[in-house]
N, C-alpha and C positions, 0 to 999 in steps of 0.2 A: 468692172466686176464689183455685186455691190459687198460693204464692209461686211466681214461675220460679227453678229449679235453676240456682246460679252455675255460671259453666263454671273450670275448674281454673287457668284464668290469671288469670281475673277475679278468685280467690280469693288468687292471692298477689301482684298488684297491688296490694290493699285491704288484704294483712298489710304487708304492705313498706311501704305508707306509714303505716301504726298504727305500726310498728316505732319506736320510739322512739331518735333517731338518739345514737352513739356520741359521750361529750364529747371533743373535742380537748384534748391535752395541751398546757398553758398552758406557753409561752415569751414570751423577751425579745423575738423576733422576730413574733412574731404577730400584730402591729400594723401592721406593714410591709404599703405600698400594693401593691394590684394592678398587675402587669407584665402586657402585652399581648406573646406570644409568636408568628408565623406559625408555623404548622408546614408538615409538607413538602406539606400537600393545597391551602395559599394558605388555611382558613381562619384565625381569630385566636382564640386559647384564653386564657382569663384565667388566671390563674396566679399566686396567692396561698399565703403558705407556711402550710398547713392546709386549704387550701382543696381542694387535688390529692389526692384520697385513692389512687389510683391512677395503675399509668403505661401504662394498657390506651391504644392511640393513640398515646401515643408513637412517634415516627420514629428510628430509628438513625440517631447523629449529629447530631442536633436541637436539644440541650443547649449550653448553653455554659458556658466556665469558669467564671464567676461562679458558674451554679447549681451545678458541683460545690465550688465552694469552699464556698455556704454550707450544703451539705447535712454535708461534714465538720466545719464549724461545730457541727451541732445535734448529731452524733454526739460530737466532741473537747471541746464545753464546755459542751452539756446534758444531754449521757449520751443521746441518743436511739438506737435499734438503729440499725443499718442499714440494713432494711427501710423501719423507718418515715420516716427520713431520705432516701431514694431519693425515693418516694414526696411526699413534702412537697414535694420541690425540682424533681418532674418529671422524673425520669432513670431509667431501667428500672433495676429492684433488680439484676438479673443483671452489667449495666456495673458500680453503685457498690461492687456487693460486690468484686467484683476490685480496683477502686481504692480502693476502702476499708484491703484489704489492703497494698498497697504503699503506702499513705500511712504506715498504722503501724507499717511496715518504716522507710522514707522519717523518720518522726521519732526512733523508736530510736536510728539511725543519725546522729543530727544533722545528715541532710541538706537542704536547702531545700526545701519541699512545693511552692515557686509550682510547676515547669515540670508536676507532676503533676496541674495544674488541669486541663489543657488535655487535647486527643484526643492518645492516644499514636500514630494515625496522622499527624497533625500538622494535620490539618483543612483546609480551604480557605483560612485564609488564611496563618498562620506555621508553620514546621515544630516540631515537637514533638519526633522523635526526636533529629533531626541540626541543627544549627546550620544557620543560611542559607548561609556559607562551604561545610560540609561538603555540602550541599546544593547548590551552585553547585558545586563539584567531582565531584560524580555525577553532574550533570549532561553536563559538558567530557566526561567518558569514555564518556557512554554518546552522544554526539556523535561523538568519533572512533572509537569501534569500529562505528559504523554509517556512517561515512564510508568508513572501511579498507573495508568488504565485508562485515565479522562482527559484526552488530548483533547485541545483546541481548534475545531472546525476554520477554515479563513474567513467566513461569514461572522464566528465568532471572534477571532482574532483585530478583524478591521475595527470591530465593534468596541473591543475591549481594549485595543490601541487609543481608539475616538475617547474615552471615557477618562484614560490613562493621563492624557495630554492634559482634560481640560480640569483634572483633578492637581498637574504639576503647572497650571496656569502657561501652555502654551497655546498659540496662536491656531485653533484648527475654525473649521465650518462650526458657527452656528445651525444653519440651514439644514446639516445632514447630520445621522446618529454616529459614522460611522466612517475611516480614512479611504480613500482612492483603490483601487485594484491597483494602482502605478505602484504605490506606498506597499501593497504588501508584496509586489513582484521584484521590486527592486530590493527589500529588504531581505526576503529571500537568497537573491544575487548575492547582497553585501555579507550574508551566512551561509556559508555553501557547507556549514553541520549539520543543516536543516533542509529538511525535503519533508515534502508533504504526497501522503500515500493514505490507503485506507489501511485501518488496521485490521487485524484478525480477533476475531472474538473471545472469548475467555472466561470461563466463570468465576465467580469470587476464590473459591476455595482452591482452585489450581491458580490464580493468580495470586495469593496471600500466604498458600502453604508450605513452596519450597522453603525447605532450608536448606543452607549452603556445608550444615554438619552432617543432616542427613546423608547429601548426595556424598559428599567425602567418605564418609564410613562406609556407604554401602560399595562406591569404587573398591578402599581397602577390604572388604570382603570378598570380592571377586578376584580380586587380586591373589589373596590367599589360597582361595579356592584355587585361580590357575596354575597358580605354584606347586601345590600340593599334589595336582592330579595333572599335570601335565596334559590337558586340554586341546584336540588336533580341531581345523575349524570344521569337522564333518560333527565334532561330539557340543557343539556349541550351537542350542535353537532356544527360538521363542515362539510364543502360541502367543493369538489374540483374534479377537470378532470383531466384526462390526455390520451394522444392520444397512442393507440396502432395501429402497423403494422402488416400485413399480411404477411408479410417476417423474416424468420426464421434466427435471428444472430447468426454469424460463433464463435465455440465455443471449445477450446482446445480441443483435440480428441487424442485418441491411432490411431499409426500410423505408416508405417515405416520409418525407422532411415533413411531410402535412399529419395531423391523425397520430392514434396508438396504436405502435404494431399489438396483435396479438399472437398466442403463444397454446394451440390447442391440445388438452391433453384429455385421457381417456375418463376421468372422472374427479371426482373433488378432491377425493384424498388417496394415495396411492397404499399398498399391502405392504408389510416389512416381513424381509429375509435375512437371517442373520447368517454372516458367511465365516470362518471359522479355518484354521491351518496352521501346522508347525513347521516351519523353516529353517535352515542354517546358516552359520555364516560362508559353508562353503556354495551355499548356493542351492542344495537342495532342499525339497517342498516334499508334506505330505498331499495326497489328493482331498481338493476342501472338501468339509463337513456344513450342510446348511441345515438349515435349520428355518421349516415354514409354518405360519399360524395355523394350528386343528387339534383335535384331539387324537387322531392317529395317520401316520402317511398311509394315503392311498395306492394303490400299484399303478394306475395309469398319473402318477402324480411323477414317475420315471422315463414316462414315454423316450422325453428327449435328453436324459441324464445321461452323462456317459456311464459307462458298467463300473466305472473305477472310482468313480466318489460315493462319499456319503450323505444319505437323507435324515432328519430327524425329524419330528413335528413336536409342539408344546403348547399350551393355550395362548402365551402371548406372542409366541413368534421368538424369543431370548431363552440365550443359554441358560439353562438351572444343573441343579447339582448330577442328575441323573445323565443328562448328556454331556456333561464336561468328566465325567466316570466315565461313559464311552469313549469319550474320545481318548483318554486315556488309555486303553485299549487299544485304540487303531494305532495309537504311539507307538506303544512294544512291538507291534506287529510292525510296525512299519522300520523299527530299528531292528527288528530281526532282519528285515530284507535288506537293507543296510549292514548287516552281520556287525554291527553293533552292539546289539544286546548283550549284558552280562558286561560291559564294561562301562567304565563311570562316563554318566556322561552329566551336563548341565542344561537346564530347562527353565527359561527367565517367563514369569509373566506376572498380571498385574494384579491387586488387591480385592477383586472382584468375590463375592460370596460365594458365589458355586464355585470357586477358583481357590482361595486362599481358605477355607471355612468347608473344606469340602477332607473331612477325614479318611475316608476310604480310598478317595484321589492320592492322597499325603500317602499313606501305608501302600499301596500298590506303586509307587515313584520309588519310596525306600526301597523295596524289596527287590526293585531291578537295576539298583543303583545311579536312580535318578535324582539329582541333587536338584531342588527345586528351590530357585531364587526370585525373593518379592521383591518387585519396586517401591523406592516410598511413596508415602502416601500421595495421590495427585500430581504426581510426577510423569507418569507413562505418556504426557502427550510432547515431553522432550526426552524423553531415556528413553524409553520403550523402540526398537526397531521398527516395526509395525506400524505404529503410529505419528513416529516421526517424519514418515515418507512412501512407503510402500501402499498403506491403506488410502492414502490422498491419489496417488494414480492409479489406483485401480480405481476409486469411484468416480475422481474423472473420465475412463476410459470405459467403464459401466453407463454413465451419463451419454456419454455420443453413441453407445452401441444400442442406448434405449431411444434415444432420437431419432434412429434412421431407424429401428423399427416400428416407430410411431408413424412415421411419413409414409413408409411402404404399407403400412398395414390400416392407413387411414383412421387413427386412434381407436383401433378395436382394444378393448380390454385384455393387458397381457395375463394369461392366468397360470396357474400354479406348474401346469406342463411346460406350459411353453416361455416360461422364466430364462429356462435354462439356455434355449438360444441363442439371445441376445448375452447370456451372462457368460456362455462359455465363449464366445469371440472375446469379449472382455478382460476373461482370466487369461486364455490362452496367449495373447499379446501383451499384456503386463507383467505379470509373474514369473517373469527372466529370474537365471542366475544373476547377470549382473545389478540386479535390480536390489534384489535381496542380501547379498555382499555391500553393495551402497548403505543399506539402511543400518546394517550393524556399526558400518565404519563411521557413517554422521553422530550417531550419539555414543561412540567409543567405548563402545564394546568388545572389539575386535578390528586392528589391533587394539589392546586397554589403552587408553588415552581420557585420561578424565578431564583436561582443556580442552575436549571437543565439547562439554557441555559452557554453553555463553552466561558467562556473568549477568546477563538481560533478567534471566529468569529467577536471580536472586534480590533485585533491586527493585521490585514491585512496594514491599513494605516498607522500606525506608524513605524509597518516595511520598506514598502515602504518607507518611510524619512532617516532612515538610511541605506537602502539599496543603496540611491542614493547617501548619503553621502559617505560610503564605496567605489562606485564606481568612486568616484571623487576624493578620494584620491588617488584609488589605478590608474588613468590616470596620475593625476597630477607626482606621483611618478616614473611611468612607463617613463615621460618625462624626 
């Protein structure tokens, strides 16, 4: 019978273990017990010095000082290469050759080899480059400059770490502007005060104009007031607007890895409708008020309105004095149906001209015992109900109800009739009781709770003092 023909693997399986294995180079150290190592997959690698002929497997980062110490060990007092000394101690050769390097820089110099044991990103658990001081003081600045408003991107953080070091005369890359993604991940790990997010945006004048006496005085104002008139949460609302677009925002998508998705929408710039309503804390809603750009509402401009809301029209699309006087109006009405009326009630809103500067609004409130309270100034996007939470899910839920009818309707132009569609799915799924119960409770208005508003919103301008201070040192220094 003749022999079967090995196949080509078979053949250098069977050489490779004829192979006659390579003698290890005898050291003082080769006797030394096996260490049991995780590595980053959870199994357990044995790990004896001769044993590891390879660092194929190895994880970046995996190594500890010990094993770079004694891998310079077999290099500095048994004359081993480098390679082979990587190798023996478990550390990718590519790492030790570079610390190889600076250690025999590092002894020339008669400087001290410990801190070079270690990850020059500083590892998980102690820092390596910076001192833990220097380290806790990177940290306090990169606290207040994201307090100020001008936080520290990690692009710019790497960059300004790089600069930091070689201004306190430590050891970094000439070659790069800027420290390792290891260095800023681990230093992260070693501050778990710090997370990195995006922020939310803010204009100057709501970011610089809390004050913290303000918002106190106005608490004790409300306070008096609930005291005095004994307040049930059906006689407790707030009014406020805000302008929805007809244009559907571009919104992460599955896609392919190749190419720019795109994101098609009905024209370049979308129509504004400003939407409008009073609420309680017990949960009840008037029927909103919108209000669309023209010089007067059309009747087919109702087609798909329900019978029960209100329309307005104005030249810019925004409330002015004439229709925040209407709405006033549908108010009483609406607190009649509510039997209401005739007894005190309270009506919070915000600083707004047609709002606050609207005297005929002010004497028609008086006269049916409606106590009308302002927010301070630039404050309503943390005290105000409305704005602090309600008004954000509704126009997220406005946003997905104008996407699927951009899809369905193959970006036809939504127009002035057919708004209402898509925007009464929107309202009618957001605008829960519970929703609106929520929004009074976050900024403590009911129950009165004036610790629900966060110290965050008071520390913007003191930051800024030191922020500039910091910056003036760190010029003055740089000179």
């Amino acid at each position: 019978m003749p022999k079967r023909k090995e196949s080509k693997q078979g053949a250098r399986e069977k050489g490779r273990r004829s192979k006659p294995k390579k003698r290890e180079r005898e050291s003082s150290s080769s006797e030394e017990e096996v260490h049991y190592t995780p590595t980053k997959s959870g199994s357990v690698k044995a790990i004896q010095m001769g044993l590891q002929s390879s660092h194929r497997g190895t994880s970046l980062g995996q190594w500890t000082p010990e094993q770079m110490r004694q891998a310079w060990m077999l290099v500095d007092e048994h004359n081993y290469s480098v390679s082979a000394a990587a190798r023996r101690a478990n550390i990718p050769v590519s790492t030790f050759k570079d610390r190889a390097r600076k250690l025999k820089q590092a002894k020339a110099e008669g400087k001290d080899l410990t801190p070079f044991f270690g990850h020059m990103s500083g590892g998980k658990s102690l820092p390596r480059l910076f001192s833990l001081a220097e380290e806790d003081e990177l940290t306090a600045h990169l606290m207040i400059m994201a307090d100020s408003g001008f936080g520290i991107t990690p692009q710019e953080f790497r960059g300004t770490v790089h600069q930091w070091a070689k201004l306190l005369g430590k050891s970094v890359s000439q070659e790069r502007d800027e420290v390792s993604y290891n260095f800023q991940n681990w230093f992260a790990e070693r501050h778990p005060e710090l997370k990195i997010m995006g922020p939310s945006e803010i204009s100057k004048y709501r970011a610089t104009a809390p004050s913290r006496e303000a918002v106190e005085s106005f608490f004790e104002l409300v306070e008096n007031l609930y005291n005095k008139y004994k307040f049930q949460p059906n006689q407790i609302f707030n009014i406020d607007e805000t302008g929805m677009t007809d244009q559907p925002k571009g919104q992460k998508i599955f896609c392919r890895r190749k190419g720019i998705p795109l994101c098609i929408v009905p024209g370049e710039r979308g129509q504004l409708t400003t939407v409008m309503a009073f609420a309680s804390v017990a949960g009840t809603q008037s029927a909103p008020m919108l209000i669309m750009k023209g010089k007067q509402v059309l009747e087919h401009w109702k087609t798909y309105m329900p019978p029960s809301w209100y329309l307005f029209a104005s030249d810019s699309g925004y409330v002015n004095k004439d229709i925040f006087l209407s709405a006033g109006r549908i108010f009483i009405r609406f607190l009649e149906k509510q039997k209401l009326l005739g007894q005190h009630v309270v009506l919070f809103l915000d600083g707004h001209p047609s709002h606050s500067f609207n005297y005929k609004f002010a004497m028609m409130m008086a006269a049916h015992k409606i106590h009308v309270v302002t927010f301070p100034p630039h404050c309503t996007h943390f005290m105000q109900p409305y704005d602090a939470c309600i008004l954000a899910k509704l126009k997220s839920t406005w946003q997905s109800s104008l996407r699927a009818w951009n899809r369905e309707h193959v970006t036809k132009k939504l127009n002035k009739e057919q708004f209402f569609i898509p925007f009464h799915r929107a309202w009618r799924t957001t605008m829960t009781p519970q929703l609106l119960q929520a929004g009074f409770r976050q900024v403590g208005l009911w129950p009165l709770d004036p610790e629900r508003i966060s110290d965050n919103w008071f520390t913007v301008s003191e930051s800024l003092g030191k922020m500039t201070q910091i910056t003036t040192d760190y010029v003055a220094c740089d000179c």
